[in-house]
N, C-alpha and C positions, 0 to 999 in steps of 0.2 A: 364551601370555598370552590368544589371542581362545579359549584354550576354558578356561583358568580362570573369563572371566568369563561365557560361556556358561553353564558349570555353576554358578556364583553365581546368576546369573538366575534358571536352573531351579529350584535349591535352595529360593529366596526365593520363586517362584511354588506350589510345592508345602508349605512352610509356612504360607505365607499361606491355600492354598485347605484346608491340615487345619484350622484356627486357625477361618476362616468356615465352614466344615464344622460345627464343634462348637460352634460360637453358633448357629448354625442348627437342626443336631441337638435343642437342647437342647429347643422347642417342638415340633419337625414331624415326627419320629422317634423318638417314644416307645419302639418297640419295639428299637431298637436298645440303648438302660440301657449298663450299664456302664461302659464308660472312654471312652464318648464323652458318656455324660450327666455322668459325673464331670471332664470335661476341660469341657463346654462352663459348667460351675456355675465351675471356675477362670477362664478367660479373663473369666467375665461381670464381673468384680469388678474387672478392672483395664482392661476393654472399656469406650469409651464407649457411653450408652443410644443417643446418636442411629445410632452405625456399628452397634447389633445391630439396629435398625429396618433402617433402612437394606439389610444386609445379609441380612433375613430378606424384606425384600420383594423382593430383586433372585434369591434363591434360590425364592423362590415364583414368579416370574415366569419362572425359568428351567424347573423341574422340573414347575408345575403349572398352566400356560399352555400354549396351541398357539404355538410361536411356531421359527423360524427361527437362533439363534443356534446351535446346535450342529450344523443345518446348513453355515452357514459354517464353524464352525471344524474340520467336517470335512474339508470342499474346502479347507481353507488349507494343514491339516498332508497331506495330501494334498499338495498343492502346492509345498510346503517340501521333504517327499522326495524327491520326484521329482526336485523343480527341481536339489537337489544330484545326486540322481544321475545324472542327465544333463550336466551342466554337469562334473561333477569322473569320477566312478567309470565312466561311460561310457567318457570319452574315455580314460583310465588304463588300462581292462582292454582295449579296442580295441591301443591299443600293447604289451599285455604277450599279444595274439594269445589271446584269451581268444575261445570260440566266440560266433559273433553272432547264434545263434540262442539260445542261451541268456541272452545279453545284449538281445535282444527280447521276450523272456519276460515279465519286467516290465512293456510296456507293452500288450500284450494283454490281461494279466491287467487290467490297467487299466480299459481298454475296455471288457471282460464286469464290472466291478465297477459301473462308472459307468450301463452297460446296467441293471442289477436294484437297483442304486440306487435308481436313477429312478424303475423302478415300484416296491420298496416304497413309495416317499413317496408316488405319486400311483395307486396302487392301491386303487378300494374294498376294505378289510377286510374286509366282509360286514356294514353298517351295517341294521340290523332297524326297519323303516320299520312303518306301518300295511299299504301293500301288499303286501309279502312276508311280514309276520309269523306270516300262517296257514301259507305254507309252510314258513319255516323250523321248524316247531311240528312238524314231521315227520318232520328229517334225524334225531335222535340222541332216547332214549328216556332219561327220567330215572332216573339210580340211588337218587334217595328217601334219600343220604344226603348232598351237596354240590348235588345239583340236585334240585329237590324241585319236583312238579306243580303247578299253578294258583300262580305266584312271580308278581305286577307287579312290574315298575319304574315305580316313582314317579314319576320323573323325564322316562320318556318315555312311561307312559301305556300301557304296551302289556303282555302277557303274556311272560315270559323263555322262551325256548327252553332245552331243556338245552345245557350247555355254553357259553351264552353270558354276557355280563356287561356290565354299564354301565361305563364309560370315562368319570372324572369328568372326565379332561384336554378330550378331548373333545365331553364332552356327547351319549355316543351309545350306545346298542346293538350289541355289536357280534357275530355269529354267530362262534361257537369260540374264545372271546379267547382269545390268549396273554398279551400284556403290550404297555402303551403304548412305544414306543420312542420317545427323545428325538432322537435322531441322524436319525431320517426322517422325525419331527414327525409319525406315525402311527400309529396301533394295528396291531398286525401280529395276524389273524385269518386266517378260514379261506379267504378268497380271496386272501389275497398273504404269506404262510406259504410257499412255495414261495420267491419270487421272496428273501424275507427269508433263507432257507437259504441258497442260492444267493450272497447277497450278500455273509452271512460267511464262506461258501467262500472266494472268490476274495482276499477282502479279509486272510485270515489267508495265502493262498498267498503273496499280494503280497509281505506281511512277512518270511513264511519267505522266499521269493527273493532279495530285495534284503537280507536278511541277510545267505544263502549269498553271493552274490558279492561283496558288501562286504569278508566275511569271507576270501575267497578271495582276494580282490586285495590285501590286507594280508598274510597269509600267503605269498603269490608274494613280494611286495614283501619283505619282511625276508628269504626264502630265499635270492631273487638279490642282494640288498646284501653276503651272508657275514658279516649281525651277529651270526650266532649264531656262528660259532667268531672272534667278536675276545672284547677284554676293554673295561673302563673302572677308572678312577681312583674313591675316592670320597673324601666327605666328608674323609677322612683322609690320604690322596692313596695310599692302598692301592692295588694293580694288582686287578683282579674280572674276572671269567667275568661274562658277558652273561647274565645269567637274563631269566625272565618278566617282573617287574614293570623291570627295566629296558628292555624292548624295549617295553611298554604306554607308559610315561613318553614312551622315545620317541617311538610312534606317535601320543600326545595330544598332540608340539607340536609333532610335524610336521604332522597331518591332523587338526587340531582338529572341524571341522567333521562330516569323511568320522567320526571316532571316534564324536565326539557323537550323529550319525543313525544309527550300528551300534545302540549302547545303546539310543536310542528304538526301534528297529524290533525289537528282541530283545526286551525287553519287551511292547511291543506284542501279538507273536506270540506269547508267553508266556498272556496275558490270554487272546488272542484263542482261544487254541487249548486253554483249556479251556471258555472260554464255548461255542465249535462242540462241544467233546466231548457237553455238558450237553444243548445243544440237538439233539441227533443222541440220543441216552439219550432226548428227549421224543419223537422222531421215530418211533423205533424202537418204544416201548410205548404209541404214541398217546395223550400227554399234552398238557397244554398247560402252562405258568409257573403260572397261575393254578390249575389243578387238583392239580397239584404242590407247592403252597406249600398248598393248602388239603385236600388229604388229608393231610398233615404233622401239620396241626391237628388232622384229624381220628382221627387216630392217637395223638394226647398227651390224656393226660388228666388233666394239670396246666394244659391252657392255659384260660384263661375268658374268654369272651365270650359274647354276646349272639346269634350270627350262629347259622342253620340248623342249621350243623354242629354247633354244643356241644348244640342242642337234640334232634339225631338221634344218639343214642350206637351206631347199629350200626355195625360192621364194617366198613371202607370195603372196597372190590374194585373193580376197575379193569376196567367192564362192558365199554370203549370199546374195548380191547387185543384183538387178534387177533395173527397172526403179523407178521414184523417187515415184512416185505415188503407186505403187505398194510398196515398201517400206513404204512410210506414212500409206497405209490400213496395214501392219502387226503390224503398233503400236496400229492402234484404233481398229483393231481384230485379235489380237493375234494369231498364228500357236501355237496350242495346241490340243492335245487330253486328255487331263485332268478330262473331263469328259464322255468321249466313255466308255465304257463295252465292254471288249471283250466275 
């Protein structure tokens, strides 16, 4: 019963945020069209005006504000797993003589996650000031097709370096953007790229981990009980062989809880562990988000805008790319003169 209504919760939570998703969508997401502009034109019509305000300011506050809430709610769900896994699946696989060095695993991993946490959030990105901007004008040499010579930014008044780009979240310059993260409330660029790698390393191992032995402690668990060679009664009061979806049924109302955090954490790692693949693919050919989403563009030549790139029609090539190893050392030592003196 507490994980029926568990997953009722979830259910309702994850409706809710598609539903405001696509009231949202419908103004601030242009590019996304299809069955989210189509879904957010349904809900507007039986949506009140004041909850699509409402919810379009608390969504701009969220995505397009520096601000702190998805901070916490990282440290909470954090918090939430652990807390079960400590309190229930620790002390469980301790008695079922499961190794303790593999059941300390998890909280290492922890350790080193909350370590490169830290500094992405509070690491300069490589922020392009008036005093460094002559040198950052030096690290990387424009390709004249996505970074194009003598660029201002408007905004801060100063000359773009190649490969960098204004951060409207933050109001800044920043040397090699990748992309604003929400989760560390920071731009992640060319000086904490490293530390941001690192972060999703550990934090997708976390997941795989506490999967595995979740998943292992359940499987112990049903081996030693001998559910698999009983039977059950059903509906009809027929005698049945224990299959799969009867020993799951089981195990949701025995270990509602311990089930419930399996699922999160599998998915999780799921997410997680193509987002690291993608970011490791940028690593590997010296890419960034943004150079990636905008050679795309500059490769289609159905898309239209206004931007550099529609107006440069040559041939994009990826001048930045050396071998792959040489690429991985410019993440974990950064091409900067940032701090030379002329």
């Amino acid at each position: 019963m507490d994980f029926l209504v568990l997953f009722l919760i979830y259910l309702a939570c994850v409706l809710t945020s598609i539903l405001l998703l696509c009231i949202y969508s419908k103004r601030t997401h242009n590019f996304a069209g299809g069955i989210l502009t189509d879904g957010s034109q349904v809900f507007s019509h039986f949506v009140p005006r004041w909850l699509q305000r409402a919810t379009q300011k608390t969504f701009h506050h969220l995505f397009h504000t520096r601000n702190y809430v998805f901070i916490i709610l990282h440290l909470a769900l954090e918090g939430a797993v652990y807390s079960e896994y400590a309190w229930e699946i620790f002390h469980y696989c301790l008695e079922l003589e499961f190794s303790l060095y593999h059941l300390l695993l998890p909280y290492l991993l922890l350790i080193i996650n909350l370590f490169f946490f830290i500094l992405s959030c509070m690491t300069n990105p490589g922020i392009i000031t008036k005093s460094n901007e002559a040198s950052f004008l030096q690290v990387y040499e424009y390709d004249e097709v996505i970074f194009l010579k003598n660029m201002n930014c408007p905004t801060c008044n100063l000359r773009k370096p190649a490969r960098s780009k204004h951060c409207s979240i933050c109001n800044r310059c920043v040397h090699r953007f990748d992309h604003h993260c929400i989760w560390v409330n920071n731009c992640i660029g060319a000086l904490n790229a490293r530390y941001f790698l690192i972060y999703l390393l550990t934090l997708t191992a976390m997941a795989a981990d506490i999967a595995i032995i979740t998943a292992a402690f359940l499987t112990r668990l049903v081996l030693l009980s001998g559910m698999t060679m009983g039977t059950y009664f059903d509906d009809h009061g027929n005698e049945q062989p224990v299959d799969i979806a009867f020993l799951i049924q089981y195990l949701f109302l025995t270990f509602p809880r311990i089930v419930f955090m399996l699922g999160f954490v599998i998915v999780l790692c799921l997410l997680l562990g193509g987002y690291v693949c993608f970011t490791l693919y940028l690593a590997v050919t010296n890419q960034t988000s943004n150079e990636w989403y905008k050679s795309s563009r500059a490769k289609c030549h159905r898309c239209h805008n206004s931007d550099p790139v529609k107006e440069k029609p040559s041939a994009y090539r990826n001048i930045y790319a050396k071998s792959a190893w040489t690429n991985l050392q410019e993440i974990f030592n950064p091409v900067t003169y940032y701090e030379k003196k002329k």
